[in-house]
N, CA and C of each residue as an Amber inpcrd file, in Angstrom:
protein
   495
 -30.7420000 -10.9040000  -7.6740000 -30.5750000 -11.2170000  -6.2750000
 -31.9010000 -11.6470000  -5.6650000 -32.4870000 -12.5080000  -5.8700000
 -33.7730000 -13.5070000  -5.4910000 -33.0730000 -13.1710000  -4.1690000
 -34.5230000 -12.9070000  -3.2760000 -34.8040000 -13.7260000  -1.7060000
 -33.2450000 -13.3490000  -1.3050000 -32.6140000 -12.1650000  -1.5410000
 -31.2630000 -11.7720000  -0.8250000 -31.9190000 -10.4230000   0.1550000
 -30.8660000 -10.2470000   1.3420000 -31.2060000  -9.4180000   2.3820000
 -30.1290000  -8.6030000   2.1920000 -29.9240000  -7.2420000   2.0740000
 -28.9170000  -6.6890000   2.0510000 -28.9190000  -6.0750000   3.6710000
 -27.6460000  -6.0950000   3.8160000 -27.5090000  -5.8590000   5.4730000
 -26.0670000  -4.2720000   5.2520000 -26.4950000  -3.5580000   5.9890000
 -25.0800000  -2.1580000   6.2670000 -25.0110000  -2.0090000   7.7150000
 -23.4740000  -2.1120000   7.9810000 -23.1330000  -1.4530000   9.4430000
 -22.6340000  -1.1010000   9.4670000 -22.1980000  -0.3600000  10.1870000
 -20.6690000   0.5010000  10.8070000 -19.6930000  -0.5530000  11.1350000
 -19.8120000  -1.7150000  11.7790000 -19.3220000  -2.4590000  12.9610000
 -18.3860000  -3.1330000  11.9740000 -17.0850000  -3.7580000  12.6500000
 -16.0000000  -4.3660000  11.8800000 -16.1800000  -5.5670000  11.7280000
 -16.4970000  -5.8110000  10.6290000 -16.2670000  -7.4410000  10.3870000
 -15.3690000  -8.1280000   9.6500000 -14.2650000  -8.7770000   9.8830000
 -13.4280000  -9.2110000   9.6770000 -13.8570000 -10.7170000   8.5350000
 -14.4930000 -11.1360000   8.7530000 -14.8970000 -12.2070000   8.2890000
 -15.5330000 -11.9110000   6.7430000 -16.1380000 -10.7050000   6.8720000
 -16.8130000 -10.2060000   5.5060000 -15.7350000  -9.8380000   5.4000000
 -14.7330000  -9.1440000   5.3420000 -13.2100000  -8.0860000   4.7770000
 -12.5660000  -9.6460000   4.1650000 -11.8350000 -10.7400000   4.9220000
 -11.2520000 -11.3570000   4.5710000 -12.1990000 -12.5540000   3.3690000
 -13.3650000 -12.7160000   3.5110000 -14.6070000 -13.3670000   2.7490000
 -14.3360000 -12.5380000   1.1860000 -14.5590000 -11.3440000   1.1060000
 -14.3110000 -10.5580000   0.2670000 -12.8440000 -10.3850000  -0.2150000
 -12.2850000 -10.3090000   0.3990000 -10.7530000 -10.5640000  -0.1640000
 -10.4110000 -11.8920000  -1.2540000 -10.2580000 -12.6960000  -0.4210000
 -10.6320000 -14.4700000  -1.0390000 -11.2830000 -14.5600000  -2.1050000
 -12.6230000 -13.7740000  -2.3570000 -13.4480000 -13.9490000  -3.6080000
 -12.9300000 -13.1290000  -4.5760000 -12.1450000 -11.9340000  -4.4230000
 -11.8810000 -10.6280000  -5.1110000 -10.2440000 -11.4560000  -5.7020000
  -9.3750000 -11.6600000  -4.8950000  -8.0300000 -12.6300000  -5.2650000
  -8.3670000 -14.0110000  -6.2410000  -9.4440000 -14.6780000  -6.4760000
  -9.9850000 -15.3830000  -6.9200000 -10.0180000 -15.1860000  -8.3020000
 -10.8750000 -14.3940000  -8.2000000 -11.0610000 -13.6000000  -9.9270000
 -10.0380000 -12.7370000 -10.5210000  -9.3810000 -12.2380000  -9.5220000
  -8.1970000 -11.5040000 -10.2570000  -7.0400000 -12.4430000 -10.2880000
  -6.7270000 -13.4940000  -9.8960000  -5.8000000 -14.6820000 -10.2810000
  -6.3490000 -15.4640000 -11.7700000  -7.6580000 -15.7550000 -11.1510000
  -8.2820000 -16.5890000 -12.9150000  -8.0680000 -15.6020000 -13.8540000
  -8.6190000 -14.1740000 -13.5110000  -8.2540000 -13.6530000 -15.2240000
  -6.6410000 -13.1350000 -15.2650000  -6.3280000 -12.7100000 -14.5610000
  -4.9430000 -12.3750000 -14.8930000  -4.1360000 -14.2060000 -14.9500000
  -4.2520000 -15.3200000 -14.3700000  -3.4820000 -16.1290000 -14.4520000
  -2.1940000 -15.8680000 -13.6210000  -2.5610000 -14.9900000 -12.9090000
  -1.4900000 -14.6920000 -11.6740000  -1.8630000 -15.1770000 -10.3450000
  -0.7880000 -15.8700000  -9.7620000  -1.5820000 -17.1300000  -8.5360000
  -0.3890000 -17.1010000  -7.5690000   0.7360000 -15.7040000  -7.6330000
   1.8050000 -15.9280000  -6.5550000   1.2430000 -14.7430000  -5.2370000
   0.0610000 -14.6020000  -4.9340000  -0.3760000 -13.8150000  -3.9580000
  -0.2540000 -14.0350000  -2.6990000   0.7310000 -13.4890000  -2.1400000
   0.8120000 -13.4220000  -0.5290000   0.8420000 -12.7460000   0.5270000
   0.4960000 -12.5530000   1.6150000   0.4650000 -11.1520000   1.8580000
   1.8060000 -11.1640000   2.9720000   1.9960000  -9.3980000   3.6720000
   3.1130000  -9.2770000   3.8900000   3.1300000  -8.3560000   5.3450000
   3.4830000  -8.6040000   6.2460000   3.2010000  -7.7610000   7.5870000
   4.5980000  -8.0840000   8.3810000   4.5240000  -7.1400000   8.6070000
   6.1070000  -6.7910000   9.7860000   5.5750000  -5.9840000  10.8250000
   6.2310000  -6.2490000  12.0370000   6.2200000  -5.5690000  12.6740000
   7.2160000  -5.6020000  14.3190000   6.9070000  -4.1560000  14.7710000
   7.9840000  -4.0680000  15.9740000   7.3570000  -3.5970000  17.6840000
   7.6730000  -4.3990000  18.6170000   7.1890000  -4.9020000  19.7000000
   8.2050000  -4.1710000  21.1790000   7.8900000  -3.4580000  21.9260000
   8.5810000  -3.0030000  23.3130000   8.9180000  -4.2370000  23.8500000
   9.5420000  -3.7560000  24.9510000   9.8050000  -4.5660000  25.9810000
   8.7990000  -5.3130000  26.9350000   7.4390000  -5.0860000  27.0650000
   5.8510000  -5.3280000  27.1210000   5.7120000  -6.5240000  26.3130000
   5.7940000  -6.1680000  24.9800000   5.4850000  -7.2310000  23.7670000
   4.0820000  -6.4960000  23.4420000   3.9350000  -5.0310000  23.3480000
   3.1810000  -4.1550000  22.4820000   3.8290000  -3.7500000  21.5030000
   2.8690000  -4.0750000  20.6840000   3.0440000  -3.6420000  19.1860000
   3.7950000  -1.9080000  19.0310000   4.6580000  -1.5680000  18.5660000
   4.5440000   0.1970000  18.9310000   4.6220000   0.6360000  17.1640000
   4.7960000  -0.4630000  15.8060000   4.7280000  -0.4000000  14.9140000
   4.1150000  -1.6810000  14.0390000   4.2230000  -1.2430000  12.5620000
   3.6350000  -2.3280000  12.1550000   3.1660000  -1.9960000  10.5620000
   3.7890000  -3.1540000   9.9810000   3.2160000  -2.8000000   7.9470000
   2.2060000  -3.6900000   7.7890000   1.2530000  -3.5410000   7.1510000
   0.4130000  -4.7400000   6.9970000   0.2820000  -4.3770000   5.3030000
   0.2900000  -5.4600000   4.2970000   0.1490000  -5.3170000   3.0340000
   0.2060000  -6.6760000   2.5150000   0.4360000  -6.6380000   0.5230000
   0.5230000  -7.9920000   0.1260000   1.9800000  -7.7410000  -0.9920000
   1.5220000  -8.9480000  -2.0470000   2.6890000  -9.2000000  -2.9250000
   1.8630000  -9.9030000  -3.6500000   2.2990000  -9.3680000  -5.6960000
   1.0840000 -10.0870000  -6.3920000   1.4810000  -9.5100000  -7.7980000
   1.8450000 -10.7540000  -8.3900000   2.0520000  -9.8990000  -9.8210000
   3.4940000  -9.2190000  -9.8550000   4.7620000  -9.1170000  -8.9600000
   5.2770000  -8.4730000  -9.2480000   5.3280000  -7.4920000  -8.2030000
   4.2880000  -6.7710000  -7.6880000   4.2390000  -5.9090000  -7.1370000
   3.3540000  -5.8530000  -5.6030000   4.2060000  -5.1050000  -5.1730000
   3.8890000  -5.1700000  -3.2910000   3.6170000  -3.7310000  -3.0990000
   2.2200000  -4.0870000  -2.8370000   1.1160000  -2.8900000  -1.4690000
   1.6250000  -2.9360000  -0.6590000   1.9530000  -1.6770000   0.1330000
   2.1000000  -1.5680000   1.5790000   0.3810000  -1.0490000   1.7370000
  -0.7370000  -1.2660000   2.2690000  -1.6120000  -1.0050000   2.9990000
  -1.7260000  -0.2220000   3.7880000  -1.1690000  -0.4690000   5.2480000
  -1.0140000   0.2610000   6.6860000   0.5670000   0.1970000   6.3720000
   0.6740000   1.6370000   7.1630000   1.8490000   1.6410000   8.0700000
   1.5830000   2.3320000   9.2610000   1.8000000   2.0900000  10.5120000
   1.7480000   2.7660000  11.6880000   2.6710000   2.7900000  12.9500000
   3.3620000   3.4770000  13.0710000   4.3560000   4.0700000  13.9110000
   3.6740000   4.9140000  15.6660000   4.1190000   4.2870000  16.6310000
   3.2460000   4.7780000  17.9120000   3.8760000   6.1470000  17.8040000
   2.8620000   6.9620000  18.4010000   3.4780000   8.8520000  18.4260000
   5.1930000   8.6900000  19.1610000   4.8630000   8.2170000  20.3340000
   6.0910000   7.7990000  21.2100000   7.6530000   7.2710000  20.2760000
   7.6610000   6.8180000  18.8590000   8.8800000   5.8370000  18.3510000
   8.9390000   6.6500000  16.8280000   7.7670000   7.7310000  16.9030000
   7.8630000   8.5910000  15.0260000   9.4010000   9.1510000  15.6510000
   9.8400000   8.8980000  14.5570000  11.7250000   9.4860000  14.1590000
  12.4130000   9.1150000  15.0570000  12.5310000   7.8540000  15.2370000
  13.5440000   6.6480000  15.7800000  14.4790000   5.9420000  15.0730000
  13.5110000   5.8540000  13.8290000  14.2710000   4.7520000  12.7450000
  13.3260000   3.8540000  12.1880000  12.2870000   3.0720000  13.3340000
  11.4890000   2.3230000  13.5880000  10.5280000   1.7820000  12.2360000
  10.0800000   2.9870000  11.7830000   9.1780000   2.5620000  10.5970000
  10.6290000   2.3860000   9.6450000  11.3500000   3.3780000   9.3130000
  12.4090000   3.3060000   8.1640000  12.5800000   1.6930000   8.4800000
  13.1500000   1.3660000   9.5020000  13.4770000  -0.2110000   9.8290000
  12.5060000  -0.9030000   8.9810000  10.6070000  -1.2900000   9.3960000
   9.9180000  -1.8170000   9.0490000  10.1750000  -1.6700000   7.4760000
  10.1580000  -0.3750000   6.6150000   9.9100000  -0.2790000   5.4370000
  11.0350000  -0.6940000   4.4390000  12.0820000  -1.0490000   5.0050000
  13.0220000  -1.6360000   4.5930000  13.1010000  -2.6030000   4.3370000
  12.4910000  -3.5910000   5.9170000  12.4420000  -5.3750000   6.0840000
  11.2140000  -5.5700000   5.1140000  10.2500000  -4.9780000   4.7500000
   8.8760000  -5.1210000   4.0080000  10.1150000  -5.1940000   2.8190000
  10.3730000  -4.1160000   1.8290000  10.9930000  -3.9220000   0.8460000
  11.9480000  -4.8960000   0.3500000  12.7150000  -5.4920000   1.6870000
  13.4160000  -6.5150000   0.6790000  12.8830000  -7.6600000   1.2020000
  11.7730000  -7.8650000   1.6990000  10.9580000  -9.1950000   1.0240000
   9.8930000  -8.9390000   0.0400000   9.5080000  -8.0490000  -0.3700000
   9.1840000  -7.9950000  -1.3780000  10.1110000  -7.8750000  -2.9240000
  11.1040000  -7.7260000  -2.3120000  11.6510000  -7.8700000  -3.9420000
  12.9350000  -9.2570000  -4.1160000  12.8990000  -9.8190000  -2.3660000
  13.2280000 -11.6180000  -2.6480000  12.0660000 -12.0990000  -3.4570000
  11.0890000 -11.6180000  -3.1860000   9.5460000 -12.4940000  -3.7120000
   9.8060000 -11.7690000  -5.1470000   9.9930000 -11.0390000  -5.6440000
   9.9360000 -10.8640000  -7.0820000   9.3210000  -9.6430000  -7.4970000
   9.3060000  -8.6840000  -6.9020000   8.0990000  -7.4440000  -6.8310000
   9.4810000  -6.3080000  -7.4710000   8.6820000  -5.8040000  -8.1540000
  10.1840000  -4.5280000  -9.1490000   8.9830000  -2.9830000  -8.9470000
   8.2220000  -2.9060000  -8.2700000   7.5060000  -2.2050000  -7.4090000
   6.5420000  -2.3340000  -6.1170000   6.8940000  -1.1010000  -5.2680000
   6.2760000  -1.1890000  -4.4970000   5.2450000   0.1920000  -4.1790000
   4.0830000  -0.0770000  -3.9090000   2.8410000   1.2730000  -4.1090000
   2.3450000   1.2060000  -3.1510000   2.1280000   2.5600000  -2.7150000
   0.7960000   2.8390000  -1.5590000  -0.0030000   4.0920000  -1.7320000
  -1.0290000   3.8160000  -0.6780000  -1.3380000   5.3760000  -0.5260000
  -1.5770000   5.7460000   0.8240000  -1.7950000   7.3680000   1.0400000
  -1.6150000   7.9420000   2.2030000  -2.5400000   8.9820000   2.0880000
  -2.6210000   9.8100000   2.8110000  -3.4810000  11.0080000   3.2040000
  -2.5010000  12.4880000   2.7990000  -2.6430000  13.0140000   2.5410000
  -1.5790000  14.3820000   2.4620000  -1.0630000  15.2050000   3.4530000
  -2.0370000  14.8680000   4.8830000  -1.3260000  15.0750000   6.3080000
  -0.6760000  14.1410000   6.8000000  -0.4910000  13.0190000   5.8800000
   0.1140000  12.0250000   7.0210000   1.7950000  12.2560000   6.9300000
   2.7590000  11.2020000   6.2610000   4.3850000  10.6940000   6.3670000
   4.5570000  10.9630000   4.8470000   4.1590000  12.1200000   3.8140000
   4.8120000  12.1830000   2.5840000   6.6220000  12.3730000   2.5740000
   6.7900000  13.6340000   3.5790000   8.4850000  13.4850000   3.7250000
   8.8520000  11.9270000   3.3270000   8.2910000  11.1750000   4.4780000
   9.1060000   9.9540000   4.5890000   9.2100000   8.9530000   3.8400000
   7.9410000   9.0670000   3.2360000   8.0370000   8.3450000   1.8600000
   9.0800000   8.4800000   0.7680000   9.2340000   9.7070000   0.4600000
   9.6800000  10.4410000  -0.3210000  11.3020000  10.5710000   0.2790000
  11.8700000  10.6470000   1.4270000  13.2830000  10.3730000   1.8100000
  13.5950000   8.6160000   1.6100000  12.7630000   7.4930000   1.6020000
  12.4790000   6.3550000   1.4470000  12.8510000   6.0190000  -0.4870000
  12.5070000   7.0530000  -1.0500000  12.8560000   7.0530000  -2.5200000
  11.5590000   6.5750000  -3.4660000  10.5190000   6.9780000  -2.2670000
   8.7680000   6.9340000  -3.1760000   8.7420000   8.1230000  -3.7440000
   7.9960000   7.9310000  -5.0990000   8.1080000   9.0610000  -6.3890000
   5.9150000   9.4070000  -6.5590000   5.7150000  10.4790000  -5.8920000
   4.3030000  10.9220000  -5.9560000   3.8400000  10.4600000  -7.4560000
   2.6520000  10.3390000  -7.5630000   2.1300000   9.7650000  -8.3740000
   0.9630000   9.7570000  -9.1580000   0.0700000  10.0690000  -8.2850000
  -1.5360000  10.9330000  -8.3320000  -1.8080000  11.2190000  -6.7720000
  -3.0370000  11.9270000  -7.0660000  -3.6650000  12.6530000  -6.2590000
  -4.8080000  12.7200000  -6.2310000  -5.7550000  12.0810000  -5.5340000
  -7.3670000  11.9940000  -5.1520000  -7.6030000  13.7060000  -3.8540000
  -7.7390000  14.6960000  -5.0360000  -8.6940000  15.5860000  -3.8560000
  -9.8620000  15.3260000  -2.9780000  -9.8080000  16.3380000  -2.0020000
 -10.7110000  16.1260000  -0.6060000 -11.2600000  14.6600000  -0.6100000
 -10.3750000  13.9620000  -0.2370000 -10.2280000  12.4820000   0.4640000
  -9.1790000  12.4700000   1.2700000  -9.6520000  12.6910000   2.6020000
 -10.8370000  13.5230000   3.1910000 -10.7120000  14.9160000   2.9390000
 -12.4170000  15.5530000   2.4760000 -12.2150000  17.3030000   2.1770000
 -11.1370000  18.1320000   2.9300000 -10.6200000  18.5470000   2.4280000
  -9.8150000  19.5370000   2.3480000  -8.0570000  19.1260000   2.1650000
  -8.1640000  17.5360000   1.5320000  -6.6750000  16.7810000   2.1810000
  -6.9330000  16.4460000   0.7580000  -5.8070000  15.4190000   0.1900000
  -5.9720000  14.4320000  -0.9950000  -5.4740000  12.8210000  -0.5280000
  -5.7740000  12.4470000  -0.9120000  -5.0080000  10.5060000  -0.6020000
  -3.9110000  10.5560000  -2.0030000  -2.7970000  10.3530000  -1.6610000
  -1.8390000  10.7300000  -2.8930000  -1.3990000   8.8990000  -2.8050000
  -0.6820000   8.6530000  -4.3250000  -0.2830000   7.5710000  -4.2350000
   1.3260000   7.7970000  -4.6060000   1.6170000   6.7100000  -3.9510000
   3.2150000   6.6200000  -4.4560000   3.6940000   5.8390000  -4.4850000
   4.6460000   5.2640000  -5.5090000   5.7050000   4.1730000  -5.9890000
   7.1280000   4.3500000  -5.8430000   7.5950000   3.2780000  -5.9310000
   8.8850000   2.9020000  -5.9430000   9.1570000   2.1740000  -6.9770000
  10.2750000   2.1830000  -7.7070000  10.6420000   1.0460000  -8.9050000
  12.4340000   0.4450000  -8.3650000  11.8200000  -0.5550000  -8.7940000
  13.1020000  -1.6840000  -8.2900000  14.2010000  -1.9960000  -9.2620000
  15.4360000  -2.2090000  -9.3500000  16.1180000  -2.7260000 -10.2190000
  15.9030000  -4.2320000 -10.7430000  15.6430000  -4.5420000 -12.1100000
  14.9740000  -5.6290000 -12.6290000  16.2360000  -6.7460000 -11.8980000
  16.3060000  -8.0630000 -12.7560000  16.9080000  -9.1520000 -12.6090000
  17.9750000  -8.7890000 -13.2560000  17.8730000  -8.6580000 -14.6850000
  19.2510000  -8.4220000 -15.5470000  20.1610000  -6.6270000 -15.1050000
  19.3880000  -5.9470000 -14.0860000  19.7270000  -4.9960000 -14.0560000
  19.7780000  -3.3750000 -14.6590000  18.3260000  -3.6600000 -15.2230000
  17.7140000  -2.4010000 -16.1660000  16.7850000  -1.7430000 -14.5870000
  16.7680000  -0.6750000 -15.4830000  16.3530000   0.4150000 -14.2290000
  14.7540000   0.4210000 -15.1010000  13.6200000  -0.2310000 -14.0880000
  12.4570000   0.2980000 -14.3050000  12.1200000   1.8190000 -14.6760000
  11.5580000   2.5010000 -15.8330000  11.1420000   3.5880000 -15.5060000
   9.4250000   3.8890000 -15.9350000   9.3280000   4.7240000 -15.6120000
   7.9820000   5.3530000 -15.5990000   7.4240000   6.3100000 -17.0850000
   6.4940000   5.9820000 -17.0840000   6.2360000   6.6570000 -18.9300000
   6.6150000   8.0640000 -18.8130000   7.5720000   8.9330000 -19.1390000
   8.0060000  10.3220000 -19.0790000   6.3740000  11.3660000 -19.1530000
   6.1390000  10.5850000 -19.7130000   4.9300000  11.3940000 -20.7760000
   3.6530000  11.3690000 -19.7280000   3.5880000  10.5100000 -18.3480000
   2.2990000  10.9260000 -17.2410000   3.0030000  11.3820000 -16.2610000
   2.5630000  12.2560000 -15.4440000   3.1180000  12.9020000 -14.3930000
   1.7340000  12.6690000 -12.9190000   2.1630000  13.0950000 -12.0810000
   1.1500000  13.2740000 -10.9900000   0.0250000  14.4440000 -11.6260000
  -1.0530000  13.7010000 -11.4740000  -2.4190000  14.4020000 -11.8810000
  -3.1870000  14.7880000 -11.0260000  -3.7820000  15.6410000 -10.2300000
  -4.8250000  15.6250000  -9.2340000  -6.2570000  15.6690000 -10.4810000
  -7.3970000  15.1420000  -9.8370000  -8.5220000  15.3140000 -10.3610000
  -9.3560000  15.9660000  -9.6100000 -10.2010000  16.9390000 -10.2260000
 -10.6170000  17.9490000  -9.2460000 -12.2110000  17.9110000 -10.0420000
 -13.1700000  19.1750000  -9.0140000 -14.6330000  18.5740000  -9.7110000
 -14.7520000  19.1640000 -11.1580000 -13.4570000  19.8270000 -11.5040000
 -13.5740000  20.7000000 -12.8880000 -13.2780000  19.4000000 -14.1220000
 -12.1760000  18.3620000 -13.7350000 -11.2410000  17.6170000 -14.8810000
 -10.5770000  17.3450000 -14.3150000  -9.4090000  17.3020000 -15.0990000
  -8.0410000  16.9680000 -14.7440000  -7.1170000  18.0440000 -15.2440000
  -5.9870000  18.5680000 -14.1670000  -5.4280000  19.6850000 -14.0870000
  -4.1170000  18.9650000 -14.4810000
């Protein structure tokens, strides 16, 4: 890195996030040879035309990130997100996706995931201390109609500072 300045802030920059995205989709299209990447956002609006929900994620390979999901305190257990995570879900699997993955916090919407028909998956302890960021999937029914499954043989792992439990 000749004559480079490294710069750190707190402050949001959008331009570096999406700059970095672009370069990161780049290289993971050339080596994988996967080039159907699109991304995927829904969302739901009051009578105002405020946002009071909203998915933001992609589609790639098959498989669709949900990223964000956020539900206003005011519209949690309406329907509202179930709605969003639905309209996300089956455009992701018009687009071709036979999973869909995220992650979350362990205080946040696991119920709802999990009434949604997301199957836990791993577990990142204290992220943030004293919580875990858990991940979870969904598997889709293929084209010909085989039921995706999951290797019997890995289960949800937490990793802790000892190993793996």
């Amino acid at each position: 890195m000749p004559n480079s300045q490294l710069q750190i802030s707190d402050e949001y920059r959008p331009e570096l996030e999406a700059y970095l995205e672009e370069r990161l989709y780049e290289f993971n299209s050339a080596t994988t040879g996967i080039h159907d990447g699109r991304l995927l956002n829904t969302s739901a609006e009051d009578d105002n035309g405020d946002i009071v929900a909203g998915i933001s994620g992609h589609t790639w390979g098959g498989c669709c990130e949900i990223r964000t999901l956020w539900v206003h305190e005011a519209c949690r257990g309406t329907g509202v997100g179930a709605a969003l995570m639905q309209a996300a879900e089956q455009e992701a699997v018009r687009r071709g996706c036979r999973q869909i993955v995220l992650s979350m916090h362990s205080f946040q919407a696991s119920r709802f995931y999990e009434r949604l028909g997301f199957r836990r998956l791993a577990a990142v302890p204290n992220f943030p201390r004293g919580h875990e960021n858990v991940i979870y999937i969904k598997l889709h029914v293929g084209a010909g109609g085989e039921q995706p499954q999951l290797d019997q043989r890995r289960r949800t792992e937490t990793i802790d500072n000892a190993g793996v439990r």
